[in-house]
N, C-alpha and C positions, 0 to 999 in steps of 0.2 A: 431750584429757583423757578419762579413763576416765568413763563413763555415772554414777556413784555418785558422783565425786567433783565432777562438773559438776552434780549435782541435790544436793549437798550432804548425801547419807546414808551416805559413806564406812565412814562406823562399822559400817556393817552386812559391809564386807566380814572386818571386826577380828570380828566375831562368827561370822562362818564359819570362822574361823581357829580360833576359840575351840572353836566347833563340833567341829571339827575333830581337833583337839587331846584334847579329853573322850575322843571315842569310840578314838583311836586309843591313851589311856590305857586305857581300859577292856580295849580286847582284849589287850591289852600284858599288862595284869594277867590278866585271864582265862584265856590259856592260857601263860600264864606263875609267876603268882603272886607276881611280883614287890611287893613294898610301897614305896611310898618313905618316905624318914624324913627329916626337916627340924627342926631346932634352931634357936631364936630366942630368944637370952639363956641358954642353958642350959635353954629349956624345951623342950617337944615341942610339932611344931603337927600336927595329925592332917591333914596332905595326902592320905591316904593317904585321904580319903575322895570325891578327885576320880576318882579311878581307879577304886573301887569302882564308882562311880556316873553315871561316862561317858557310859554309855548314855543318859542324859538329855543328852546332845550333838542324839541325832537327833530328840528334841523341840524342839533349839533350833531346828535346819534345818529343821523343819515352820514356828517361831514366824515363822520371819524371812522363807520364803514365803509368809506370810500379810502381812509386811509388806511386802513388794516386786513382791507382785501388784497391794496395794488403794491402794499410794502415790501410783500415778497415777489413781487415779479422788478420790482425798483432793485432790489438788492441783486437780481440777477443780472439786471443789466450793468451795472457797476462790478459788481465781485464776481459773477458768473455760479455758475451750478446747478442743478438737475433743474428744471421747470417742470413747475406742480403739472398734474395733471387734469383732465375735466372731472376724471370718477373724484379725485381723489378731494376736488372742490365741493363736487356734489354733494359729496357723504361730510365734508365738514362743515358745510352750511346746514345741510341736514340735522345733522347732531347739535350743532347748537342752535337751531331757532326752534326744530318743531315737536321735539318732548315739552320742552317745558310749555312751548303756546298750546298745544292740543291738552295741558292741563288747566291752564288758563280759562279753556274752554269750558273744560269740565265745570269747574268752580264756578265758571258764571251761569253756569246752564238755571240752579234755581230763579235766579235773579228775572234771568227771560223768562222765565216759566210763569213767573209771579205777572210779568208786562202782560196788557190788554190786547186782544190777539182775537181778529175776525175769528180767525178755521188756527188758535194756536196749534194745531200739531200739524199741522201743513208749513204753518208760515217758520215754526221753528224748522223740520225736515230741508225746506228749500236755503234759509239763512246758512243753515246747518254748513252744508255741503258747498255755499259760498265760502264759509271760512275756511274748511279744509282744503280749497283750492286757491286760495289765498285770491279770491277775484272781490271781497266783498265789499274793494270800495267804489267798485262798479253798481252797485244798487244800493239803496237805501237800507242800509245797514242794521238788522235787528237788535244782533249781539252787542253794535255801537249802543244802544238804549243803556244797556248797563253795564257794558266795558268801554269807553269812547275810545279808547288807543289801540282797536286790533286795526283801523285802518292803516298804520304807520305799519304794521306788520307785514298787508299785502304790499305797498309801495317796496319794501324792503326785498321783501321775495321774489317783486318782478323786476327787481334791479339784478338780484341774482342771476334772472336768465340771461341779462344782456350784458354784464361785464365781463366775462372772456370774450366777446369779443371786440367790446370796447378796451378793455386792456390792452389786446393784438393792436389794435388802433393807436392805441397812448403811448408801448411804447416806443411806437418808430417819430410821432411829434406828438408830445406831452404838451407843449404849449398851445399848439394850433387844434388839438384835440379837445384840450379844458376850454380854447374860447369857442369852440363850434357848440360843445355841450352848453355852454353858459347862454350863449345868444339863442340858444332851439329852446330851453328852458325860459328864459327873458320874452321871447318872441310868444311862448304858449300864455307865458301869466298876461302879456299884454290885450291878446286876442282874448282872452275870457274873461278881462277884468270887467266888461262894461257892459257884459249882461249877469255873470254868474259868479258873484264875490261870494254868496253864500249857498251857492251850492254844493253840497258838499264830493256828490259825485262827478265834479266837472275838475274842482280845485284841486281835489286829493287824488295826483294820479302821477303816476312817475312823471312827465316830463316837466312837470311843473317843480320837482326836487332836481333837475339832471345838473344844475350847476352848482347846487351842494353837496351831491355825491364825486362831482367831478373836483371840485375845491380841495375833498381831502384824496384825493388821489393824486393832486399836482402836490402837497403838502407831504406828502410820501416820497414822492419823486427827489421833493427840493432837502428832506432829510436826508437820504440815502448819499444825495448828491454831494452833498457839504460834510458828510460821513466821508466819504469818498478824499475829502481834502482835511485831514485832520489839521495840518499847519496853519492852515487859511483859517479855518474853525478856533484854534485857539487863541489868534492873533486876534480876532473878530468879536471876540468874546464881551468885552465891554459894548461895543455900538451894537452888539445883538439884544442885551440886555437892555438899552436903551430905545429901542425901536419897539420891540415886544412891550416893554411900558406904554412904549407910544400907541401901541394898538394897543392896547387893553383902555385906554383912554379911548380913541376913536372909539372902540366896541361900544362903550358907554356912551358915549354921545348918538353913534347909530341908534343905540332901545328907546335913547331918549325920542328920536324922530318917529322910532313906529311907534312909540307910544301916545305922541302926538296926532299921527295919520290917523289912529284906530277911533278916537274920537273926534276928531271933524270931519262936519257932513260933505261926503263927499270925498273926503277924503282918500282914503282906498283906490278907486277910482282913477284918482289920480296920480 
């Protein structure tokens, strides 16, 4: 059996999917413009504002990394047992981000090759060696000309360094921990909203994700926990379904608002 469905968090792979899905709306629309339109009883339902807003896909892919790192240190404080080690974090974050990105690489190298480039074999050498250190969304991005997503890549890898010991953090207060990340994240978007909406080496930088990567690590937490009380879990079963409907509404109403923000002036900003 696959890892997720033996630990019983299957759903997180339906949310990659999901993930997925957003972002590859979004580009779709993006350099397409395509809209869709969707009819329900002769009414309109504004679908059209998943694809606008896609891009919140690769928040999700931050959220659900935050919840499939901290889910085994969640199950330890509940049911107890060995705690993973640093090597052993190392070598499995290792193993799954940077074969396949450093192929990534490869495959886009024509692409750069082809972009207009003062000293190209200079400007590719220094890009180069940004992505392999996963810093490059500290500069002006090359490789972004013709892969736009390795930025999510470095966000992701410098979260890597600092979640053991943000973990060691979480799990002695999980709550006080998620709100401190959430307000240091809240606090950085606010300070940069009102010179630097489009810049993109100011906006794409970890602390500006740290209360989405903390989101799905209390969401680990709160699985584990209510694992933990099967009774209460199956007793609960209706109003759980009930509530998770309810946010999946909220959800929608929230894309509907950024996708309102994104187009008035000023909006953002604000």
């Amino acid at each position: 059996m696959r890892e997720h469905a033996r630990l019983g968090t299957e759903t997180v792979d339906g949310l990659r999917g999901l993930a997925i899905l957003l972002v590859l709306c979004y580009h779709t629309w993006l350099f397409s413009w395509y809209t869709p339109d969707f009819y329900l009883f002769g009414r309109a339902v504004p679908v059209d504002v998943l694809a606008r807003t896609g891009y919140l896909g690769v928040d999700l892919f931050f959220a659900i990394s935050g919840f499939v790192l901290f889910f085994p240190y969640a199950e330890r404080i509940f049911f107890g047992g060995q705690a993973q080690t640093l090597g052993t974090f190392a070598y499995r974050r290792f193993i799954k981000i940077v074969p396949s990105y450093f192929l990534a690489l490869l495959a886009t190298l024509p692409a750069v090759l082809a972009l207009p480039h003062p000293a190209p074999a200079l400007a590719l050498a220094g890009t180069l060696v940004q992505h392999v250190a996963f810093v490059q969304n500290f500069f002006d991005d090359g490789f972004g000309a013709a892969n736009s997503v390795f930025w999510s890549l470095a966000v992701e890898a410098q979260f890597y360094l600092v979640f053991p010991l943000l973990a060691l953090i979480f799990r002695r207060a999980p709550l006080v921990t998620a709100a401190l990340a959430m307000a240091a994240a809240l606090a950085y978007r606010h300070a940069t909203a009102g010179c630097c909406l489009e810049v993109q080496t100011i906006q794409r930088q970890l602390p500006a994700y740290l209360d989405v990567f903390a989101a799905g690590m209390l969401a680990a937490y709160a699985v584990v926990w209510a694992r933990a009380r099967p009774a209460s879990v199956t007793a609960d079963r209706i109003s759980a379904t009930v509530a998770a409907l309810a946010l999946v509404a909220a959800t929608f109403v929230l894309l509907q608002s950024a996708n309102a923000v994104q187009y008035d002036p000023g909006g953002r900003e604000r």
